[in-house]
C-alpha positions as CSV (number, residue, x, y, z in Angstrom):
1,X,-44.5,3.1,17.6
2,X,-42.8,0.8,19.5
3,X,-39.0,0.4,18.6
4,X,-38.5,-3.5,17.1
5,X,-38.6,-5.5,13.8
6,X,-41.2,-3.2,11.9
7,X,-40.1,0.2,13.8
8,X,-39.1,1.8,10.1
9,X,-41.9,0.6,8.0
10,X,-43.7,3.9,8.8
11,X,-41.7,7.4,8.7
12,X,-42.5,8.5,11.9
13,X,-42.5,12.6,10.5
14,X,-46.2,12.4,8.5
15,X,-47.9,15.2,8.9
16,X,-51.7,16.2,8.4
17,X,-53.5,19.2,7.0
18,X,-55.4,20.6,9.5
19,X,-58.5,19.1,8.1
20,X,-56.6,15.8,8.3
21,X,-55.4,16.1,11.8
22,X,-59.3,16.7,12.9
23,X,-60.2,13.5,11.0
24,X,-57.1,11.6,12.5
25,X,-57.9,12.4,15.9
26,X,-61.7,12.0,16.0
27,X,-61.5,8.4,14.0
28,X,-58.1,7.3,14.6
29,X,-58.4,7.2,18.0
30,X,-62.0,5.4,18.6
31,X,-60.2,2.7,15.8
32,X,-57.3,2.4,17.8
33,X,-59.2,1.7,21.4
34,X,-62.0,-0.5,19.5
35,X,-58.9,-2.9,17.6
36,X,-56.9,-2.7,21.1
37,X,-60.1,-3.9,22.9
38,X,-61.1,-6.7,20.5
39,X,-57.6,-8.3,19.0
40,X,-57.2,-10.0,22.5
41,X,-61.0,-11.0,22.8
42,X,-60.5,-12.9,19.4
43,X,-56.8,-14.0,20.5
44,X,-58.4,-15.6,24.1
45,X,-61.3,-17.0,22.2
46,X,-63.4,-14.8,23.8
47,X,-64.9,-13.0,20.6
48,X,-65.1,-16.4,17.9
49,X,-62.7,-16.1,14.9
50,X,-66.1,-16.5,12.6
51,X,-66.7,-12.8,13.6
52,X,-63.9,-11.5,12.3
53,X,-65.7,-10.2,9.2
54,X,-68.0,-8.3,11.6
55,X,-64.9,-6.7,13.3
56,X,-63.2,-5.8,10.4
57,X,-66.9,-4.1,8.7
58,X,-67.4,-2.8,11.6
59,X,-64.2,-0.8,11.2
60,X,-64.6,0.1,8.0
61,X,-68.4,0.9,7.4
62,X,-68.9,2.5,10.8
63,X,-65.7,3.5,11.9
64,X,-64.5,4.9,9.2
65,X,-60.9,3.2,8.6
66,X,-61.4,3.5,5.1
67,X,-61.3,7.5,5.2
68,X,-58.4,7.1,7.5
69,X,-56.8,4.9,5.5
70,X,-56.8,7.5,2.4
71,X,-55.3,10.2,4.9
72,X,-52.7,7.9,5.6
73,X,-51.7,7.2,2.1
74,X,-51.8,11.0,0.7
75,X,-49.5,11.9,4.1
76,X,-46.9,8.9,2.8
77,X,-47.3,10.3,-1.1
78,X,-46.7,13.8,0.2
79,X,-43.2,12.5,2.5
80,X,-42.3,10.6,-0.5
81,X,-42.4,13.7,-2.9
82,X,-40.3,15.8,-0.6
């Protein structure tokens, strides 16, 4: 994560279970090269704005953000409780 104005809104220490980490890196990284490959297309008017539902399903029902999501969220509940 880049260093800036939202740098700390993150801890940059979560860490996974291994079931977690194989989760992480099989879905977290298609989501991250699918939302890196489509923001611009929507920002240049390439992709129209009116799909933006379809992107953001599209990450959710078949990418699985929602799964990643919850890993995310039990990580940051298990940094806070330390």
């Amino acid at each position: 994560m880049p260093n800036g104005q939202y740098s700390a809104a993150m801890p940059m220490s979560l860490t996974y279970t291994p079931e977690e980490s194989d989760v992480m890196s099989r879905l977290g990284n298609d989501i991250m090269t699918y939302v890196q490959e489509q923001i611009p297309r929507f920002i240049m008017g390439i992709r129209p704005i009116s799909e933006w539902d379809d992107f953001v399903s599209a990450l959710q029902d078949d990418m699985g953000l929602d799964k990643v999501t919850e890993i995310v969220n039990a990580s940051l509940t298990r940094y806070n409780n330390r």
